[in-house]
C-alpha positions in Angstrom: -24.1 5.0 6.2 -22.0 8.2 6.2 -18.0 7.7 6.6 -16.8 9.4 9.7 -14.8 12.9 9.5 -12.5 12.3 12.1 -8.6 10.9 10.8 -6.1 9.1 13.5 -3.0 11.5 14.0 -0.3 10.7 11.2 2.2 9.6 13.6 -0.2 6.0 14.5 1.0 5.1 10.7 5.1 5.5 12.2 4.3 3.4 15.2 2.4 0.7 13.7 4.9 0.7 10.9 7.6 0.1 13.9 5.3 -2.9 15.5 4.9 -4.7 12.1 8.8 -4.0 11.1 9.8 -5.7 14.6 7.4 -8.9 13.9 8.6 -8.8 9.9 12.5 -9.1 12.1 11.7 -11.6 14.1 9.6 -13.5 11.7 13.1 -13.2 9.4 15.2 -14.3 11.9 13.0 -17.2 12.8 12.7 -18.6 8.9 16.7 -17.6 8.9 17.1 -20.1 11.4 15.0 -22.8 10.1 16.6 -22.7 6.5 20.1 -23.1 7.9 19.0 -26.5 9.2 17.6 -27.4 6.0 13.5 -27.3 7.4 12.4 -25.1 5.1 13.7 -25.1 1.8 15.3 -21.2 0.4 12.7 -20.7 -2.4 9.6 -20.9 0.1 11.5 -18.9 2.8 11.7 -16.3 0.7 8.7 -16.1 -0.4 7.1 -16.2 3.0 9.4 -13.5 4.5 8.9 -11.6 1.2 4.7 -12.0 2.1 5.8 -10.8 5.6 7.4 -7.8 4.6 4.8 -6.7 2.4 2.0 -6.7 5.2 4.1 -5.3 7.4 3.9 -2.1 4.9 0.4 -2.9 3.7 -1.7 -3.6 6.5 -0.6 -0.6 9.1 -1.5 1.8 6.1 -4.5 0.4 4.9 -5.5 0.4 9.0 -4.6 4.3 8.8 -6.7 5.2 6.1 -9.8 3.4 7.1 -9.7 4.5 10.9 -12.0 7.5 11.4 -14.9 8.2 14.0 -16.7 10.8 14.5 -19.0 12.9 17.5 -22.0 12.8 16.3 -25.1 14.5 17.8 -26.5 11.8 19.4 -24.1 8.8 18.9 -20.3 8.2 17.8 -19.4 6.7 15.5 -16.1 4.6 14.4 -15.1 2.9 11.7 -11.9 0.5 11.3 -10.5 -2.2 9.8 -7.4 -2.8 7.4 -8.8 -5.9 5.4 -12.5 -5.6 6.8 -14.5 -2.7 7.1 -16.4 -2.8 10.8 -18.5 0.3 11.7 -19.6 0.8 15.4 -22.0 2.9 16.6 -22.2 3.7 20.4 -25.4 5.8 21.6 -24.8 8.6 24.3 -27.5 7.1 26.3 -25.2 3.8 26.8 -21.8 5.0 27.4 -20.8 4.7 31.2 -17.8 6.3 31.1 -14.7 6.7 28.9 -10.7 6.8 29.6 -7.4 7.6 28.2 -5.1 4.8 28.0 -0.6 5.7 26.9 1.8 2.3 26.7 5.4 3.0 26.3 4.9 3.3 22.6 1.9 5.5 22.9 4.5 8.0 24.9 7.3 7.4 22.7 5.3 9.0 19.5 3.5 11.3 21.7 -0.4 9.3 21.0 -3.3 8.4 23.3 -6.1 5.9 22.9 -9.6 6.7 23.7 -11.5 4.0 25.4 -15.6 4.0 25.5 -17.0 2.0 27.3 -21.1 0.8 28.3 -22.4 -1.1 30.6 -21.6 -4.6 28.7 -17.8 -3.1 28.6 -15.4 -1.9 26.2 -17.8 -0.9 23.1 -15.3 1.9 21.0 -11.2 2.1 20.9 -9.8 4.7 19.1 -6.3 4.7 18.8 -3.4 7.0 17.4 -5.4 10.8 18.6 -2.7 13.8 19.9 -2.7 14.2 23.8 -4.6 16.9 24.2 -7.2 16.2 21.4 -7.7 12.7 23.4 -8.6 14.7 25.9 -10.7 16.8 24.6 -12.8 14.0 23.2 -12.7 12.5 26.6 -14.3 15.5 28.3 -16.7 15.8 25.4 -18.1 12.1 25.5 -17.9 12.5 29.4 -20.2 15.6 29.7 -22.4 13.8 26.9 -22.2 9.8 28.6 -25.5 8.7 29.7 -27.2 11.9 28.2 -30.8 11.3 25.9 -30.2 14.4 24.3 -27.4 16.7 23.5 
């Protein structure tokens, strides 16, 4: 199967970069805490903050970089994934409808998430797209939803 065209905006890499730097901080603090009192020895506290850290880098960018989807003529089609590669394929014919969904963090960087979704429920997320090209996919996929042809 063909790799999808589409890319996430850039700015998805900032925010999840932010989410997994704020769990690396708390995950710090928490083994900071439990070294003073002598739980968890220095060496493996360390190491386990030092494992944080490094998937707090790795896994948002390996996330961006597999994240695509595409509009297909008769389907779209997403792929995802940072240490598994899933591929979803979601027919025109069974889309009901689909939505634009922006959390505080969403606003603060300015990104939407694309929501499709069928009859058994949410079937597609796409995360990280620019406002207005969110929307734009919206319309699209709405015009298209429930359609046998194009």
């Amino acid at each position: 199967m063909e790799r999808p065209a589409r890319r996430l905006d850039r700015r998805v890499l900032l925010l999840w970069w932010a989410i997994a730097g704020a769990i690396a901080f708390v995950a710090a603090i928490a083994l900071g805490l439990n070294t003073g009192e002598g739980e968890v020895p220095l060496p493996i506290a360390v190491a386990i903050a030092g494992i944080v850290v490094l998937g707090a880098v790795l896994i948002p960018y390996l996330r961006y970089r597999r994240w695509r989807y595409e509009i297909r003529t008769r389907d779209v089609l997403i792929a995802r994934g940072a240490l598994f590669q899933i591929t979803t394929l979601i027919p025109f014919d069974r889309i009901q409808f689909v939505e634009t969904r922006q959390g505080p963090l969403d606003r603060l960087f300015h990104l939407t998430r694309l929501v499709v979704y069928t009859a058994a429920g949410r079937a597609g997320l796409v995360p990280g797209l620019d406002v207005a090209e969110a929307d734009g996919v919206r319309e699209e996929l709405s015009r298209v939803a429930g359609a046998d042809t194009v």
